[in-house]
N, C-alpha and C positions, 0 to 999 in steps of 0.2 A: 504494500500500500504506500502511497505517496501521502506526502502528508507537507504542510508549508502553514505558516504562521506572520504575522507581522507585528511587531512593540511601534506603539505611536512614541515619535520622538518629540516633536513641535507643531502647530501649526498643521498643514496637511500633509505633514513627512512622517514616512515608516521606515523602520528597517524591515526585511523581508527578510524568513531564512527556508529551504524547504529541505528535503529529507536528506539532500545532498551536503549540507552543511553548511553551502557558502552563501553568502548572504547579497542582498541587494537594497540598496535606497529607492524606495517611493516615494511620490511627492505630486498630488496634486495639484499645486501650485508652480511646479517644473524649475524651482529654486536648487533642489539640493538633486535630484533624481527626475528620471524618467515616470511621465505617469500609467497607470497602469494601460489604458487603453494603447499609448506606447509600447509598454512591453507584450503587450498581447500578438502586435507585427511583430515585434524584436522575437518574439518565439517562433510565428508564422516560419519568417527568414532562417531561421536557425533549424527550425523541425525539415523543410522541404531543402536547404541545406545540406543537413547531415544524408538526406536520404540520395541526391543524386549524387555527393558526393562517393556515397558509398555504393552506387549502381555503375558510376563511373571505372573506378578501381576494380571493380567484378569484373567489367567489360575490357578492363585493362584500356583504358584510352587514356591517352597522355596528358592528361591537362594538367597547369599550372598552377591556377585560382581559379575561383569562384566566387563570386560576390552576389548577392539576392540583396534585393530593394524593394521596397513595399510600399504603393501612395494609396492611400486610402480616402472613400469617402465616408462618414457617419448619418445617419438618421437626423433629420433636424428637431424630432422631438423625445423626450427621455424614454427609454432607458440612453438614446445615440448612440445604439448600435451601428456594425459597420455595415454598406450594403451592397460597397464596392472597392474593391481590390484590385489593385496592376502591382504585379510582379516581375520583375523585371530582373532574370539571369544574365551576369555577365560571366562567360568562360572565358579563360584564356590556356597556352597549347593548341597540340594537333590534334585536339581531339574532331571528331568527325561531326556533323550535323544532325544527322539520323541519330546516333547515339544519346547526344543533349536531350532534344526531342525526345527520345524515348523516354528517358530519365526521368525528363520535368513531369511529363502525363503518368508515368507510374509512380511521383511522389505525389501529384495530385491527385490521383484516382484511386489509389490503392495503399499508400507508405502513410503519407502525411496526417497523423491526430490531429493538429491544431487545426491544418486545413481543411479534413472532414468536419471537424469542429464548426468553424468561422462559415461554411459553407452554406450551413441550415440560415442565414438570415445574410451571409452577401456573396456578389458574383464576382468569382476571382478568377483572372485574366493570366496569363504566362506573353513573355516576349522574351525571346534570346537574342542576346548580344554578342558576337564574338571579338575580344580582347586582341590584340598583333600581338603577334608570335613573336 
């Protein structure tokens, strides 16, 4: 089981810590930390991340870096949830085009939790960029 916690520090700032140990500043206010709707893409990018990365290396294809970028839009009224997402991969290496492609759709449609998550209420989009070699 996963388990995560937050101590109010000040004002609308937390510390965050979750079963992992390591801890994170919240902040509402975006004074001291990232606020949580922030961190919700910061994990998007991180979850659909870790999975092409690791589809890549299966595939054995050469690439460099990777970088994921999230723009988001919110709901204009509360709770403002999200309801639309661009994603936007950038690879760099030889890795091939077909391969990326594959990757991205098998962390969207099959790998990525947060994404199956964020999905139920917004439409998120994939664009690949390829980095110079």
């Amino acid at each position: 089981m996963t388990e995560a916690r937050t101590i109010w520090i000040e004002k609308q700032c937390f510390n965050g810590v979750a079963s992992s140990g390591h801890t994170i500043v919240v902040d509402g206010d975006k004074a001291a930390g990232n606020t949580p709707m922030e961190l919700v893409l910061v994990a998007l990018c991180g979850c659909t991340g870790y999975d092409v990365v690791s589809i890549l290396r299966k595939k054995r294809e050469p690439f460099t870096s990777l970088e994921v970028r999230a723009q988001a839009e919110r709901a204009a009224e509360p709770p403002s949830v999200y309801t639309e997402i661009r994603l936007t991969y950038r690879v760099g290496g030889g890795v091939s085009r077909k391969a990326v492609e594959d990757a991205v759709r098998l962390s969207q449609e099959k790998y990525c939790s947060v994404s199956a998550m964020l999905d139920k209420t917004a439409k998120i989009t994939a664009t690949i960029e390829f980095a110079d070699s």
